[in-house]
Each structure stands twice: as C-alpha cells, then as structure tokens.
LUMBA-725400 format. One record per atom (N, C-alpha, C): residue in three letters; chain; z, x, y. Coordinates in nm, 3 decimals. Example, Ala and Ser with C-alpha at 12.3 -4.5 7.8 and 13.67 -1.06 7.14 Angstrom:
ALA; A; 0.780; 1.319; -0.569
ALA; A; 0.780; 1.230; -0.450
ALA; A; 0.780; 1.320; -0.330
SER; A; 0.708; 1.285; -0.225
SER; A; 0.714; 1.367; -0.106
SER; A; 0.787; 1.290; 0.003
end
This chain:
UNK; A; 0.774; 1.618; -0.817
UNK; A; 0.693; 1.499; -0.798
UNK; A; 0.766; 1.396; -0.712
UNK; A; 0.912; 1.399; -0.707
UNK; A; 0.975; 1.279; -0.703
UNK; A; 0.959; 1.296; -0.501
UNK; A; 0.998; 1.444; -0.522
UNK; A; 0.981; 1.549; -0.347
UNK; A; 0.867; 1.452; -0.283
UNK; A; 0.735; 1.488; -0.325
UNK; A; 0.642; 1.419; -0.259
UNK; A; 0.604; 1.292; -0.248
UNK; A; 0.664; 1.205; -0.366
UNK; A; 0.655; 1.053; -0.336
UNK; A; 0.748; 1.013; -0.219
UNK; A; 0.850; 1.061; -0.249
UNK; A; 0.964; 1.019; -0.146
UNK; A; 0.876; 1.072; 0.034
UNK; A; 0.816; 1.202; 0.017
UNK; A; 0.786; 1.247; 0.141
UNK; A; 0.692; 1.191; 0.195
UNK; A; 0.608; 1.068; 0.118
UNK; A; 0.489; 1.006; 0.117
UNK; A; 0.527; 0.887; 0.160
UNK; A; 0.669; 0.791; 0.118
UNK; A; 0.708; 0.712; 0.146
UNK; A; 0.772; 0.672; 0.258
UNK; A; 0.798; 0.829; 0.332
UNK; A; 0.903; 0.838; 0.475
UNK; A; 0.761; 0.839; 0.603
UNK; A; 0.662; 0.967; 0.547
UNK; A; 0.548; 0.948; 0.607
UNK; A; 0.477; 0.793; 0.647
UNK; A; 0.477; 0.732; 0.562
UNK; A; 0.434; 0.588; 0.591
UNK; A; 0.508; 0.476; 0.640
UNK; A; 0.641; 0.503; 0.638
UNK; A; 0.730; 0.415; 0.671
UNK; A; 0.700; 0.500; 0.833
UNK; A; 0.687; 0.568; 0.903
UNK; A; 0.693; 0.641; 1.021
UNK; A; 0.534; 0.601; 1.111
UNK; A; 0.446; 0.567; 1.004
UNK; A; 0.337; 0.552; 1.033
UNK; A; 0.244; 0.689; 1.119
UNK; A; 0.327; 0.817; 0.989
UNK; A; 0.260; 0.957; 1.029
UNK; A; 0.165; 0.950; 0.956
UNK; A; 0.036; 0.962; 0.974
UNK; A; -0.087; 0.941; 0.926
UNK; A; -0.132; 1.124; 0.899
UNK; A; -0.087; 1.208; 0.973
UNK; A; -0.085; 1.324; 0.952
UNK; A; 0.004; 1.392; 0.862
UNK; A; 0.101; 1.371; 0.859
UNK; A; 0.194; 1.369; 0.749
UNK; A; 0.172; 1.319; 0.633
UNK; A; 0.156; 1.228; 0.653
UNK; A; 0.029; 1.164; 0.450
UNK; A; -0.038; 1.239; 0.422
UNK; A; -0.117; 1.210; 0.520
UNK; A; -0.239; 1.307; 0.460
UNK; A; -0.242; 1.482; 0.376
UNK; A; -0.143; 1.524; 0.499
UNK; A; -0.091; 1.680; 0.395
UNK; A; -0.072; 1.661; 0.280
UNK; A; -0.024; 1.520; 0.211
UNK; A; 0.031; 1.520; 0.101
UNK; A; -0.067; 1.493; -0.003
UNK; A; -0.217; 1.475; 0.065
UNK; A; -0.343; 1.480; -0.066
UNK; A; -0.363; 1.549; -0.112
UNK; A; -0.438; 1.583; -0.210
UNK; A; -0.540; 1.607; -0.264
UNK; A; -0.651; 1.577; -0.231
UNK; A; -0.760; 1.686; -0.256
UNK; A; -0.874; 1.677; -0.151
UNK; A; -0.976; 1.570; -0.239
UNK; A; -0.924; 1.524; -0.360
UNK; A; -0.981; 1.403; -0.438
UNK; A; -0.941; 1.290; -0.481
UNK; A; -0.786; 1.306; -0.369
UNK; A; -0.696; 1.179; -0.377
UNK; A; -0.802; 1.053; -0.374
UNK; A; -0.728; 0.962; -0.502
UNK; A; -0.753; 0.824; -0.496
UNK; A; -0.681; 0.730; -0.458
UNK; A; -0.677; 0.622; -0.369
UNK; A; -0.586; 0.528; -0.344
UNK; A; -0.601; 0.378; -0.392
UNK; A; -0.521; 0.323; -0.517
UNK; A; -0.579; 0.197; -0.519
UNK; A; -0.447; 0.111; -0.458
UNK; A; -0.515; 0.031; -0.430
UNK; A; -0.403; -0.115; -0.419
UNK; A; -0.473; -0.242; -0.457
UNK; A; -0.482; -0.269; -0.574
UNK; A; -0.483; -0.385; -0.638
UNK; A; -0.488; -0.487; -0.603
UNK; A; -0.386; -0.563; -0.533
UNK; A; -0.360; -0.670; -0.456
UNK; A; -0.467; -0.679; -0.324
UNK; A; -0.483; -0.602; -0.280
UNK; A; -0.597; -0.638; -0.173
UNK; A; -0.758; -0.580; -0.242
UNK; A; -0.758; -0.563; -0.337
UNK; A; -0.897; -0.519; -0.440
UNK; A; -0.936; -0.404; -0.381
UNK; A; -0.904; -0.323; -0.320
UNK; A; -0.924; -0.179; -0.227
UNK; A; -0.912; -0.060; -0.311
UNK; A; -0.978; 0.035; -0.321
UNK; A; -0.968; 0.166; -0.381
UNK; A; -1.064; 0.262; -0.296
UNK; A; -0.984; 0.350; -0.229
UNK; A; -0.999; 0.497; -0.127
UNK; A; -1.023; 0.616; -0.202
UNK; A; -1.120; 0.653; -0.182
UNK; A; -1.144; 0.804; -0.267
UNK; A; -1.215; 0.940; -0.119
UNK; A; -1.127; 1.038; -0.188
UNK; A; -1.128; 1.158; -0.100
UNK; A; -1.076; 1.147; 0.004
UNK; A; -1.058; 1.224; 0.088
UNK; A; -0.942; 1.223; 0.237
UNK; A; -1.018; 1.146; 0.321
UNK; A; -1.136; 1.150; 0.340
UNK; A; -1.207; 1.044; 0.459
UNK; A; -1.189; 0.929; 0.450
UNK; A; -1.174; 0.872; 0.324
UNK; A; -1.161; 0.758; 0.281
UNK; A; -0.994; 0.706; 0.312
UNK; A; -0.947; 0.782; 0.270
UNK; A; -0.774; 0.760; 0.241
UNK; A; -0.761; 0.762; 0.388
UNK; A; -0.791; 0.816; 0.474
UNK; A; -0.737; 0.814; 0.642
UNK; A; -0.781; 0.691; 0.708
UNK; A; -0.893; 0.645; 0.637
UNK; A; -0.930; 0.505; 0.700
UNK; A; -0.853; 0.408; 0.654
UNK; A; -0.791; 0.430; 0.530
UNK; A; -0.755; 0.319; 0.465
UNK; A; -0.602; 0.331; 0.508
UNK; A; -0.596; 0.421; 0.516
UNK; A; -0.408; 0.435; 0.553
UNK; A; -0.378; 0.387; 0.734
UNK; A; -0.521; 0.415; 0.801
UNK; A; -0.463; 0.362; 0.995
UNK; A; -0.550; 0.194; 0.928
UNK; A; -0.631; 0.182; 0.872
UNK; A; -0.640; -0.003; 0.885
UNK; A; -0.501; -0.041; 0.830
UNK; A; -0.452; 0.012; 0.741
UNK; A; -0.299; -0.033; 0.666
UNK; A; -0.208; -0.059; 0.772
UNK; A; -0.192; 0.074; 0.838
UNK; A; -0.101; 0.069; 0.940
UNK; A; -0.134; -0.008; 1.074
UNK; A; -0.230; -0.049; 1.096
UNK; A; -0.261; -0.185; 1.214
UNK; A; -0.239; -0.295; 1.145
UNK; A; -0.250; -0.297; 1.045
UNK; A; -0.261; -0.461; 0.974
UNK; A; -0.104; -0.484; 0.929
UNK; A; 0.032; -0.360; 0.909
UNK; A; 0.166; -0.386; 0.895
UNK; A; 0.239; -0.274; 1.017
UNK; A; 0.215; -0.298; 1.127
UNK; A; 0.277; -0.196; 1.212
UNK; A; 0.414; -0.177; 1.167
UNK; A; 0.510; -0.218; 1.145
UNK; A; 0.634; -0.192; 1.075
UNK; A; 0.655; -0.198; 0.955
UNK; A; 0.586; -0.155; 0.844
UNK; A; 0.574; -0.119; 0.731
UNK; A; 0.712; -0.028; 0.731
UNK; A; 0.736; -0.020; 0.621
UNK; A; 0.902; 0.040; 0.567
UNK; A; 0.924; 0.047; 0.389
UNK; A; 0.895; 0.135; 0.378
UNK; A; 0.939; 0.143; 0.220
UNK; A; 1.067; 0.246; 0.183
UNK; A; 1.128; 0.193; 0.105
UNK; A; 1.221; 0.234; -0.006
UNK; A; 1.235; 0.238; -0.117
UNK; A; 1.267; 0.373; -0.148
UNK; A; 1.205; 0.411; -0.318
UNK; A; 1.366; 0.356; -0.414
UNK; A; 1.413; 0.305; -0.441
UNK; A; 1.541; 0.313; -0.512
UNK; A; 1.503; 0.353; -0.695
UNK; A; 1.425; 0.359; -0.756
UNK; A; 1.438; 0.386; -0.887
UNK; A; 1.317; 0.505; -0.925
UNK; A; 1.310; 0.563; -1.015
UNK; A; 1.157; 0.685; -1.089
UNK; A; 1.178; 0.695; -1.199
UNK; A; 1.056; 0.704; -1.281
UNK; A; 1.061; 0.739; -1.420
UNK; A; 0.918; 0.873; -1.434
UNK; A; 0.946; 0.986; -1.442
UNK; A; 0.874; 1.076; -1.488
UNK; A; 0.836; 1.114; -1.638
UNK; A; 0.657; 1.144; -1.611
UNK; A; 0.652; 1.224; -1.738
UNK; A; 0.577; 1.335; -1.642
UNK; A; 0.498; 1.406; -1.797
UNK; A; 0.437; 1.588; -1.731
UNK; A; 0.365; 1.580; -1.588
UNK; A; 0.285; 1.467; -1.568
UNK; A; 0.141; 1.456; -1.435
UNK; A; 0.175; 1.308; -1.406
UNK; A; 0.256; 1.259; -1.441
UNK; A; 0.295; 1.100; -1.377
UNK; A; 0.409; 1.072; -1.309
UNK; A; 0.398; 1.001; -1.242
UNK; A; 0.571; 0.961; -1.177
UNK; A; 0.538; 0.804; -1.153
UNK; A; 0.639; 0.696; -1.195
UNK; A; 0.660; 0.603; -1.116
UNK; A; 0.770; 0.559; -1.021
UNK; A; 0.696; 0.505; -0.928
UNK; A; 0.860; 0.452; -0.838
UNK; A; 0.844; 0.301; -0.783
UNK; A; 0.995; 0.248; -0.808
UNK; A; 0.973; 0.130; -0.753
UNK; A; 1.090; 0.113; -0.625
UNK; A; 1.053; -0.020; -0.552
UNK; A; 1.201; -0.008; -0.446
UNK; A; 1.150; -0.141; -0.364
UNK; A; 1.170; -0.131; -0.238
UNK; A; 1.164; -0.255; -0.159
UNK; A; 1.074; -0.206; -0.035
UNK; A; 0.930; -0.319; 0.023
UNK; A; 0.898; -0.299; 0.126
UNK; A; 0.938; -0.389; 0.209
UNK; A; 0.928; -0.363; 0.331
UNK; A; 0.909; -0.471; 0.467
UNK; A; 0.826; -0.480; 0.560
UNK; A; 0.739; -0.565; 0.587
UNK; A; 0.613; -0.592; 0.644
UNK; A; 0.611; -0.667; 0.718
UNK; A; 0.509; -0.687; 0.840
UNK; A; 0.512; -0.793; 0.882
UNK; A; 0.366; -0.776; 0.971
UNK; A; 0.313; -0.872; 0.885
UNK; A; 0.126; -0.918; 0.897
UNK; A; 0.062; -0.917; 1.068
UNK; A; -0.013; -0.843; 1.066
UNK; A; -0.090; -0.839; 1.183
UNK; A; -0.227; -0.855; 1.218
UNK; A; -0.297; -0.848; 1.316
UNK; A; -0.445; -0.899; 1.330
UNK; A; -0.510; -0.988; 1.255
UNK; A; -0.643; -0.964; 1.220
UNK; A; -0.743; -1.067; 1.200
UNK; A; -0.780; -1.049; 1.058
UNK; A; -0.747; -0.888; 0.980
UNK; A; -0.771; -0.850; 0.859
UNK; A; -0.812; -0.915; 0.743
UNK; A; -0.687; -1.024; 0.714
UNK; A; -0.694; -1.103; 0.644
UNK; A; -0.765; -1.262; 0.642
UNK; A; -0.838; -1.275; 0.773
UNK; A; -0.852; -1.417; 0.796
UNK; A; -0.742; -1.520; 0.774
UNK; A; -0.654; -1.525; 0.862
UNK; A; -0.547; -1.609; 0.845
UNK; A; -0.519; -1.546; 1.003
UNK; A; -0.388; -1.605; 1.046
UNK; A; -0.357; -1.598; 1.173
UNK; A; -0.201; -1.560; 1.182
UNK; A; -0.151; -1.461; 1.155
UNK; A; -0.007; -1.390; 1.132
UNK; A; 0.078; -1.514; 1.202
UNK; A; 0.198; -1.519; 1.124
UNK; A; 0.264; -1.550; 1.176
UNK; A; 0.380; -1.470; 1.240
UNK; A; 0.365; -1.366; 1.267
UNK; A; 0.496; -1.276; 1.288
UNK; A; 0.649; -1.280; 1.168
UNK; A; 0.634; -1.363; 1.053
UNK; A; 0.731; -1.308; 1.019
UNK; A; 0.709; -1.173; 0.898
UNK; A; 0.829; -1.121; 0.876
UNK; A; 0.841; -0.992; 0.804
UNK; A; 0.867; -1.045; 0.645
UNK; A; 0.826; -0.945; 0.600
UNK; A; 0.853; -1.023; 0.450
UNK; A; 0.874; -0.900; 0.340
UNK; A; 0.949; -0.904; 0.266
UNK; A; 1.038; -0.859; 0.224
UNK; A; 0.978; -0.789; 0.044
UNK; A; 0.953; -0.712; -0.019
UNK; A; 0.863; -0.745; -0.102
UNK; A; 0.899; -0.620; -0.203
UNK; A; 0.921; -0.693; -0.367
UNK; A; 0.927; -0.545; -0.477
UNK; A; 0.859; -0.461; -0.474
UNK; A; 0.777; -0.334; -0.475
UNK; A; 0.699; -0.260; -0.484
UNK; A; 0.689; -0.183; -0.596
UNK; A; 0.590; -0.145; -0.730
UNK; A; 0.589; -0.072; -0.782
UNK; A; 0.476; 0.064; -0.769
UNK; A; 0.494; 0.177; -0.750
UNK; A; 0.405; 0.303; -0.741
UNK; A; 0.377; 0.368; -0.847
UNK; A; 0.258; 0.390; -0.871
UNK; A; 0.244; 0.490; -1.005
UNK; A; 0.161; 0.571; -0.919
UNK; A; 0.184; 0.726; -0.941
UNK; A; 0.141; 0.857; -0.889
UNK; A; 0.069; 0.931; -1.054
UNK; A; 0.006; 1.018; -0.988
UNK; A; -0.033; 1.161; -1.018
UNK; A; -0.069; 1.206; -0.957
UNK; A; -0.065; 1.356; -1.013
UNK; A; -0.072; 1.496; -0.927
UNK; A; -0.135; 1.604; -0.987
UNK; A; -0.230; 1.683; -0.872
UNK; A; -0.278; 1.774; -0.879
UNK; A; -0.294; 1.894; -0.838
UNK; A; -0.254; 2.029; -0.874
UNK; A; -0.207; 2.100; -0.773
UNK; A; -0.136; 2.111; -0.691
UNK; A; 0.022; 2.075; -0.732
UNK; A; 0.092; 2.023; -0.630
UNK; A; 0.110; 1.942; -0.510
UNK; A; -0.030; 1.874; -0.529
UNK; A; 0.013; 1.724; -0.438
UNK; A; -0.070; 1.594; -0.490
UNK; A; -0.052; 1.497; -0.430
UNK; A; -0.046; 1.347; -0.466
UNK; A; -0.226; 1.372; -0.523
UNK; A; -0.265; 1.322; -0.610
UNK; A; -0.424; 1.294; -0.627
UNK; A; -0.448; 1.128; -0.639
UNK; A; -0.360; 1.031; -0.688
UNK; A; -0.365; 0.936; -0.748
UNK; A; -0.279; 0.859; -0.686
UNK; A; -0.296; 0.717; -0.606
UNK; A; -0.163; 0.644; -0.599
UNK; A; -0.258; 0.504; -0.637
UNK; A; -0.181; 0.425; -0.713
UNK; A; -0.167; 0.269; -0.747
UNK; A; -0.038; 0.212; -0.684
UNK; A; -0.078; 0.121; -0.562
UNK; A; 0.045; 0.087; -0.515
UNK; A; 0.021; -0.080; -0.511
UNK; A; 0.149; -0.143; -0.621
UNK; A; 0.155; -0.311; -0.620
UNK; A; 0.246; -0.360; -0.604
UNK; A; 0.175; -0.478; -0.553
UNK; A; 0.293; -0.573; -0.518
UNK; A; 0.192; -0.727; -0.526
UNK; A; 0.339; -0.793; -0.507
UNK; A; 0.257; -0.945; -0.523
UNK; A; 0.181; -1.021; -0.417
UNK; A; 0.068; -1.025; -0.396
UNK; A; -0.033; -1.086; -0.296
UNK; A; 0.095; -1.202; -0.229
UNK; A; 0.037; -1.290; -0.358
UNK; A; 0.078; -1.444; -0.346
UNK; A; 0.242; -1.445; -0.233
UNK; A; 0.338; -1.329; -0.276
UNK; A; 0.478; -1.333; -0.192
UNK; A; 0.442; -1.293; -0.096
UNK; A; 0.337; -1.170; -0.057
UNK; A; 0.321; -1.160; 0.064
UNK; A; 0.268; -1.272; 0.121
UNK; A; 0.225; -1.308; 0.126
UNK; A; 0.133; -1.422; 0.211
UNK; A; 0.270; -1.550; 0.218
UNK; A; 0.352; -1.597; 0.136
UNK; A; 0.417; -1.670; 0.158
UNK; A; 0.516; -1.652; 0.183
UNK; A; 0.598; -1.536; 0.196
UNK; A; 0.709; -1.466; 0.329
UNK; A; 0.655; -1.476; 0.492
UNK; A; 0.475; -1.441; 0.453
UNK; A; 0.439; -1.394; 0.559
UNK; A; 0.420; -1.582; 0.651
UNK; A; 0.405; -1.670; 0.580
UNK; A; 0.424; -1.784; 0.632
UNK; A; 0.236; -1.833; 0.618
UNK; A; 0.168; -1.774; 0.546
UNK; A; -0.012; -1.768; 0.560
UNK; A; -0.053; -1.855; 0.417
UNK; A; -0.180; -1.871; 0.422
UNK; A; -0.234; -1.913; 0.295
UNK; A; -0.280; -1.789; 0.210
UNK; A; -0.217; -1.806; 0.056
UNK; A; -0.283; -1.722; -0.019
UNK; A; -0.404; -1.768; -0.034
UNK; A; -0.428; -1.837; -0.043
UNK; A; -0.603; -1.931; -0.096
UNK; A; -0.679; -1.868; 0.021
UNK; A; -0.607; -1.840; 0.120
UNK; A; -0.738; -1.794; 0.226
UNK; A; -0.710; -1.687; 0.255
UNK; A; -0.619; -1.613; 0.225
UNK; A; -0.633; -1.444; 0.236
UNK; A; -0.661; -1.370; 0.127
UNK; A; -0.675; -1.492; -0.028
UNK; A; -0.770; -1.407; -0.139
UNK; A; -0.941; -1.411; -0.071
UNK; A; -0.965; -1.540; -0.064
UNK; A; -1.108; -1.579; 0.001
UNK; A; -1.144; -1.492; 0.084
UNK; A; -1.103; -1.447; 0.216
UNK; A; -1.134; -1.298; 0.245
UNK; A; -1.150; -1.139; 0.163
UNK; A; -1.045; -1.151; 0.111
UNK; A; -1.038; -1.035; 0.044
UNK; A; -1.138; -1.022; -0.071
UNK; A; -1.201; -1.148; -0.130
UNK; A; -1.255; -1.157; -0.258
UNK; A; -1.355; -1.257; -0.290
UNK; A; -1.377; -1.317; -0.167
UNK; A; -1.464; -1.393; -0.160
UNK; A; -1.431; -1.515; -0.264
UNK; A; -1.501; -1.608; -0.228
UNK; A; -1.504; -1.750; -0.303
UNK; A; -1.445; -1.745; -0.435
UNK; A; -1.463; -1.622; -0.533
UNK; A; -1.448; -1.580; -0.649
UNK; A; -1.292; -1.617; -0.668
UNK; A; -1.273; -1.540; -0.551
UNK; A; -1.097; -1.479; -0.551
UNK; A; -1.001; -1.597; -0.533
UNK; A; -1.033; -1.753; -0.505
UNK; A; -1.008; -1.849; -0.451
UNK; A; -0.932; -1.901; -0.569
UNK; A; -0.771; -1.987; -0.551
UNK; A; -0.740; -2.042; -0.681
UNK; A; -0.832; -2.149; -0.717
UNK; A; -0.838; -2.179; -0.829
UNK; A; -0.942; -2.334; -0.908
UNK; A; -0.829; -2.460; -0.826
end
C-alpha cells in the first residue's frame, strides 16, 4: 500500500497525469474536503487531477510518516504550492505556501480506489497571500462565507 501511495505522490509531484492514473481503480474516488470536491471513476479523477495541476503548477508532496491497517493506509508529510489562475476567484499572488497534509487511502485490487486528501483551506489561502472569505465564497457559495 505504502508502494503506491508513495508512487502516487511522486506521480503528482511530477505532474504525470498518466502515471496517476495507472494507479486507479476503475471506481477510484477522490475527495478533497477543503475545496468541497469529490471525483468518482477515472473520467472524473483525470479532470480533477489536470484542473489541480493548472491551478498548483508546482505542486510537491512529501510523505514523511504511515499508519496501516488490512484495506487502509494513512500518510501524512508536507506540500508546496503555489496558487494559479482564476479557479479560486481571488487573484494569485505568486507566493508558494508550504502546508501539513494528511492522506487516507484504500485499495482495491491492488490499486488506489479511495483517496481523502486534507489540508487547511484557511493556511492555504494565507501563505498564498489571498482571502479565505473569498476563495470559500467561490468554492461554496455565500454559505461557505465566515459570519
């Protein structure tokens, strides 16, 4: 398990979109929380993985810790990002920002079916030099807005 997270994590840090993808399952789910997004099946996951990769062209992850059980793995470590285009409604500032990451996996048939990948909105946006109040408001509409 630990094989394919790590191979999942080099894939994306490379921004091999073909290389990920080998690593589905043909019912892979992708959530990420923080931007309210969840990808189901490979059509889905390929869209969601090249908007990812335009919106952090230098994306970079590092796995430093895992805890396994039978069909689970978690991993946590450090990303580096740095905000691009119009995605978010806000206006990048070019800087990179630096950020904990935690991953929870499962697997099916020997490859990835499941990823939950988090991190903290609010740090991204304020490494990134942006408003959280207005890159929830995109992401979540009025709802998503602090009181």
């Amino acid at each position: 398990m630990i094989e394919l997270a790590q191979a999942l994590a080099t894939a994306k840090s490379e921004q091999d979109l073909p290389a990920a993808m080998r690593l589905f399952h043909r019912d892979m789910v992708l959530e990420t929380p923080a931007f309210g997004t969840e990808a189901r099946g490979l059509a889905e996951n390929e869209k969601a993985l090249t908007r990812f990769f335009r919106s952090f062209p230098d994306y970079h992850v590092v796995l430093t810790g895992h805890a396994a059980g039978e069909n689970t793995l978690v991993c946590w470590g450090t990303a580096r990002l740095t905000m691009t285009g119009d995605r978010f409604g806000v206006l990048p500032r070019g800087r990179t920002a630096e950020l904990p990451v935690f991953v929870q996996f499962s697997f099916r048939e020997n490859l990835i079916a499941h990823e939950r990948f988090f991190f903290d909105l609010a740090e991204l946006c304020a490494q990134s030099g942006v408003s959280t109040d207005a890159v929830r408001r995109t992401l979540f509409g009025e709802t998503g807005a602090a009181a």
